[in-house]
C-alpha positions in Angstrom: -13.6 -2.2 10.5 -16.5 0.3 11.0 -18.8 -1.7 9.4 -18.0 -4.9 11.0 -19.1 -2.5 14.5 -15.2 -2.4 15.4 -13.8 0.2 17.8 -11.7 2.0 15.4 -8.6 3.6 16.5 -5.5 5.2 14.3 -2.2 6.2 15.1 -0.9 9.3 14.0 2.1 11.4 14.3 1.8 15.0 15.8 2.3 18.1 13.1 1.8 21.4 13.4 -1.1 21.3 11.1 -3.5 18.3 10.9 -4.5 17.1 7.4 -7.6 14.3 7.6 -8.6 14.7 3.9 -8.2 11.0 3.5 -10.3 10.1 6.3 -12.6 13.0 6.6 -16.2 11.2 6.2 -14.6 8.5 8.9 -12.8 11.2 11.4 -15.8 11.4 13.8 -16.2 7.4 13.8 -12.6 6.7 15.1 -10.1 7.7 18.0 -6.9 9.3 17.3 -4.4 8.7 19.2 -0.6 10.0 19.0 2.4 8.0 18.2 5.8 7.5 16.0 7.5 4.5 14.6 10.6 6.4 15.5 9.5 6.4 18.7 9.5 3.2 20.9 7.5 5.0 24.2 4.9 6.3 22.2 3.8 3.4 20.3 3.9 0.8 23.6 2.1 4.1 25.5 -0.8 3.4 22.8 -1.1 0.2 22.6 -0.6 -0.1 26.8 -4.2 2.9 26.5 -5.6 0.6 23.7 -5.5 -2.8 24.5 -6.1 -3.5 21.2 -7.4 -7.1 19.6 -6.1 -6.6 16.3 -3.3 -4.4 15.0 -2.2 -3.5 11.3 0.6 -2.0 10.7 0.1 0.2 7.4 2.7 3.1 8.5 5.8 3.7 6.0 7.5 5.7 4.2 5.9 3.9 1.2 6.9 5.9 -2.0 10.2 4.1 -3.5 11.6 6.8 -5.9 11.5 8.9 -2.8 13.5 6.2 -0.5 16.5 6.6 -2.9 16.7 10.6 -1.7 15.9 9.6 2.1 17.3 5.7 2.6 18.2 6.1 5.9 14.4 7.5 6.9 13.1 5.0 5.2 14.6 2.4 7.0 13.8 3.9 10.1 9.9 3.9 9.5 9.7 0.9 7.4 12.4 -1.6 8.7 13.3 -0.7 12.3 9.5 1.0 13.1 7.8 -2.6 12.5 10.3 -3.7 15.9 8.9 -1.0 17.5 5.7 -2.2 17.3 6.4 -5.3 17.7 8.5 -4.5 20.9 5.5 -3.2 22.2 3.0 -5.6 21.8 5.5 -8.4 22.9 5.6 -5.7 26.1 2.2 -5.2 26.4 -0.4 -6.7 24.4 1.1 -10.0 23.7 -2.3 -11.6 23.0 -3.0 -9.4 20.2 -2.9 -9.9 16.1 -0.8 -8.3 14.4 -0.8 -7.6 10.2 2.4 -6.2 8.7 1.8 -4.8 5.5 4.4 -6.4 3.4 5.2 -5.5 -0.2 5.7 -6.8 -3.9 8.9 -4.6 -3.9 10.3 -7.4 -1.6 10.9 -9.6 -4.6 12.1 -6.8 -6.9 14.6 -8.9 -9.7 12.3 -11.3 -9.4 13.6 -14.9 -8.9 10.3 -16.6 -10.3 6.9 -15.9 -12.4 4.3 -15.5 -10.9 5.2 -14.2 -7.0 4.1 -16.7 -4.4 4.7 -17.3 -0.8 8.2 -19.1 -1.5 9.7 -16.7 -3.9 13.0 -15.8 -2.8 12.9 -11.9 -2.3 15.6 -9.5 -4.2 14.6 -6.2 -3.7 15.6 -3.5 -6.0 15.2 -0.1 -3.7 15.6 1.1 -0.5 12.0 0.8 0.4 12.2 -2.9 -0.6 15.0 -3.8 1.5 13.4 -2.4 4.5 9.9 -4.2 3.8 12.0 -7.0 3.7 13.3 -6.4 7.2 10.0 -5.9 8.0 9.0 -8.9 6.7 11.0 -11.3 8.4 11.4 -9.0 12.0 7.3 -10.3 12.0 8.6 -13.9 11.0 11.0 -14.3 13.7 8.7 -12.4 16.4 6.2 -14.6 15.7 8.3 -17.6 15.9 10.6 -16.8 19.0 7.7 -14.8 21.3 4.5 -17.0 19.7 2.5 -13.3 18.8 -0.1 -14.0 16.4 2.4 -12.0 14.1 1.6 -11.9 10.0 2.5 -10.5 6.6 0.2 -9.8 3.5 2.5 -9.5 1.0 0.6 -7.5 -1.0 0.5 -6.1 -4.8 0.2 -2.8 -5.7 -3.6 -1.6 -4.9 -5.2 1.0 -5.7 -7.8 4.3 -5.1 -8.9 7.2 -5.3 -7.2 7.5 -1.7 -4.5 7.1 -3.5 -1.6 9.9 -3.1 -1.0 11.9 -6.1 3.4 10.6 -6.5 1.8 7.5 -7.0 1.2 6.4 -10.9 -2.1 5.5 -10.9 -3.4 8.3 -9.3 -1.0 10.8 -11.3 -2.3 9.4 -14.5 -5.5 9.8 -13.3 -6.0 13.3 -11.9 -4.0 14.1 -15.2 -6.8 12.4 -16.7 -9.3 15.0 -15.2 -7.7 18.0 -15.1 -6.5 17.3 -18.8 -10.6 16.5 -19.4 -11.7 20.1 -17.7 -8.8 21.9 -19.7 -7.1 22.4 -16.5 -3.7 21.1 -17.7 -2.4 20.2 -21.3 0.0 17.2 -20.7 1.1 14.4 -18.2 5.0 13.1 -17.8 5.7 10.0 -16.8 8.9 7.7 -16.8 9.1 4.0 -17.4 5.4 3.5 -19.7 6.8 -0.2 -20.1 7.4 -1.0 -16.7 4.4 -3.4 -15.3 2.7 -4.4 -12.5 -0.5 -6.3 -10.5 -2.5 -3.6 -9.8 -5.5 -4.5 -7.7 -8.6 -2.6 -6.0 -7.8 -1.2 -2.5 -10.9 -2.2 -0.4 -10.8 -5.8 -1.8 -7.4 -5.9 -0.4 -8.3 -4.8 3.1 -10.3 -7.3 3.6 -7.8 -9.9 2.7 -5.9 -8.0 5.9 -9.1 -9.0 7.7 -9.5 -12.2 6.9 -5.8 -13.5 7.6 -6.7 -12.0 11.7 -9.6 -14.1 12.3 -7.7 -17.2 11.3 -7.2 -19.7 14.1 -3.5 -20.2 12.9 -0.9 -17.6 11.6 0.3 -17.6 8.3 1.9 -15.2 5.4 0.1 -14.5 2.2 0.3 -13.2 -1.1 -2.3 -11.2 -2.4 -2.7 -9.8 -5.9 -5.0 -10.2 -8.8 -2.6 -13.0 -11.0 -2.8 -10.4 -13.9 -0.1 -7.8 -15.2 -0.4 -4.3 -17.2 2.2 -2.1 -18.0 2.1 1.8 -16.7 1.4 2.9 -20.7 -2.1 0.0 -20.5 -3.1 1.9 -17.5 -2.6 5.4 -18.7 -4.6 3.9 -22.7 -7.6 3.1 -19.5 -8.1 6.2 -17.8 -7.5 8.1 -20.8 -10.4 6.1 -22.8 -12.5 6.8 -19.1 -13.1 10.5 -20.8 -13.0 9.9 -24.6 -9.7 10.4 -24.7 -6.5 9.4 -27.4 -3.5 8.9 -24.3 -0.6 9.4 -26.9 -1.6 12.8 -27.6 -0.7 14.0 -23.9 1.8 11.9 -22.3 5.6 12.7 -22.4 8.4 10.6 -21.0 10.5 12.5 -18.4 13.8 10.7 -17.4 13.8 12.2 -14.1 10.8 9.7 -13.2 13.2 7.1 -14.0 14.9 5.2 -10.9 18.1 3.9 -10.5 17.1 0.0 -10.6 14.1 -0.5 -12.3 11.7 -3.3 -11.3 10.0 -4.3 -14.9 7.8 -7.2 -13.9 5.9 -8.2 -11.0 2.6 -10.4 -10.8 1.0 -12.2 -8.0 -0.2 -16.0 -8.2 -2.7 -15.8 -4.8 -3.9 -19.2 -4.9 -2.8 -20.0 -1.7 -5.5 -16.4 -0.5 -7.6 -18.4 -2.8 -7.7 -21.5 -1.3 -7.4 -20.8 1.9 -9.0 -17.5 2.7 -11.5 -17.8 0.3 -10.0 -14.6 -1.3 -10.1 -13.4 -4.8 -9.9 -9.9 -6.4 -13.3 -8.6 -8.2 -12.4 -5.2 -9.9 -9.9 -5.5 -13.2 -7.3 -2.6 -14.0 -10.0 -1.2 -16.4 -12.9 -0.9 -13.5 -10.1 0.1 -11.5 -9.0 3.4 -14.1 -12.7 4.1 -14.1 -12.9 4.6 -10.5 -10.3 6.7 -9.9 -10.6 9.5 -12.5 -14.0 9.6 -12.2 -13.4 10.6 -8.4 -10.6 12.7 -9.5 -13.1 14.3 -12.1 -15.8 14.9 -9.6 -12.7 16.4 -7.1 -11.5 18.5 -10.2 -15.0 19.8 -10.6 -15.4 21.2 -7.3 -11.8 22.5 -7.4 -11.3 26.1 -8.7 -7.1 25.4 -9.1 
């Protein structure tokens, strides 16, 4: 957005201490303002000081192993918090675009290979369920109110922004620290498990592109290709020189309770329509990320 000469604004919840890290070379570009999916005032409040032209909605609880300890939360930020926004703009800023960040999760036991626009959904977690409420809340907004209201239903993507309970990036700061002698091994639970992992930045500006669109519509974006967790760990591993069975042990506690095995994106509609494709293969992708992670390790004493 920044580069495109937007005024940038972000959303964030009040805590005792403030953490940028993720955004620190961007802090002093953008405007913070204060708000809570939980809380219905304070999001219409921002949006009513905005007046915002284009709104994406990227707030969740997002990590599904830990929406099986906290389902109720999680439906509360990721289900019910999308109606709060949505609430508000109808409210407020009716004339705005709105992007729900929808998820692969949504089609969990899934009904069809590849994932495309029409695949029924059967999610397979707490999170899931509630990006599937999400999902269709923006549907049926859209349709009953007419917001410019739409969903990317995106694949997993990935980078070095990435949190460190995620996979990739766990495997990958593993990677480093492993490399600088900082740790000696790496658990992990399902190495079989596999999924459509894609470079984050390419997929942000799918996001974009589906806002400037004269017409509203849902998308699914991905790369069309699928890796299991133990091809992603043999990647970051052979980053540094490394042999990935001599470090990784299986941990059943990283195991969840329903397991989704197989997910992969067909984005031809993106393609064909947007003009979108992904550029940066799970390989580039592993490279990326620990070498960030390697250049974080080295400037970390811990």
């Amino acid at each position: 957005m920044l580069t495109k000469n937007y005024d940038v604004y972000g959303v964030n919840r009040r805590t005792s201490t403030s953490n940028y890290d993720r955004i620190k070379d961007i802090v002093d570009k953008i405007t913070l303002v204060q708000g809570d999916l939980l809380d219905q005032h304070s999001l219409t409040s921002a949006i009513h000081e905005i007046q915002p032209d284009e709104i994406y909605n990227l707030a969740a609880q997002s990590f599904v192993p830990t929406s099986w300890n906290q389902p109720v939360l999680t439906g509360e930020f990721t289900a019910l918090g999308v109606t709060r926004i949505l609430e508000a703009i109808r409210l407020v800023r009716p004339e705005a675009k709105f992007y729900q960040a929808s998820s692969s999760e949504m089609f969990g036991k899934a009904q069809k290979t590849p994932q495309d626009e029409k695949t029924p959904f059967y999610p397979r977690s707490p999170y899931g369920v509630a990006k599937v409420y999400g999902h269709w809340i923006t549907v049926n907004y859209r349709e009953s109110y007419n917001i410019f209201a739409v969903s990317g239903i995106l694949f997993n993507h990935e980078s070095p922004r990435r949190g460190l309970e995620f996979s990739t990036r766990k495997i990958c700061h593993a990677v480093a620290r492993i490399k600088l002698k900082k740790q000696k091994t790496l658990k992990l639970g399902n190495l079989k498990s596999k999924r459509d992992w894609g470079y984050a930045p390419e997929y942000v500006e799918a996001m974009w592109l589906m806002l400037q669109r004269s017409k509203p519509q849902d998308f699914v974006i991905g790369t069309g290709e699928t890796h299991s967790v133990e091809e992603f760990a043999e990647a970051a591993f052979a980053v540094v020189g490394l042999d990935w069975r001599k470090y990784i042990e299986i941990d059943k506690k990283f195991l969840r309770p329903a397991e989704v095995d197989y997910l992969v994106a067909d984005p031809s509609e993106a393609r064909r329509i947007l003009g979108w494709k992904h550029r940066t293969d799970y390989r580039k992708l592993a490279e990326i990320m620990v070498l960030a992670d390697l250049e974080r390790e080295r400037e970390s004493r811990g």
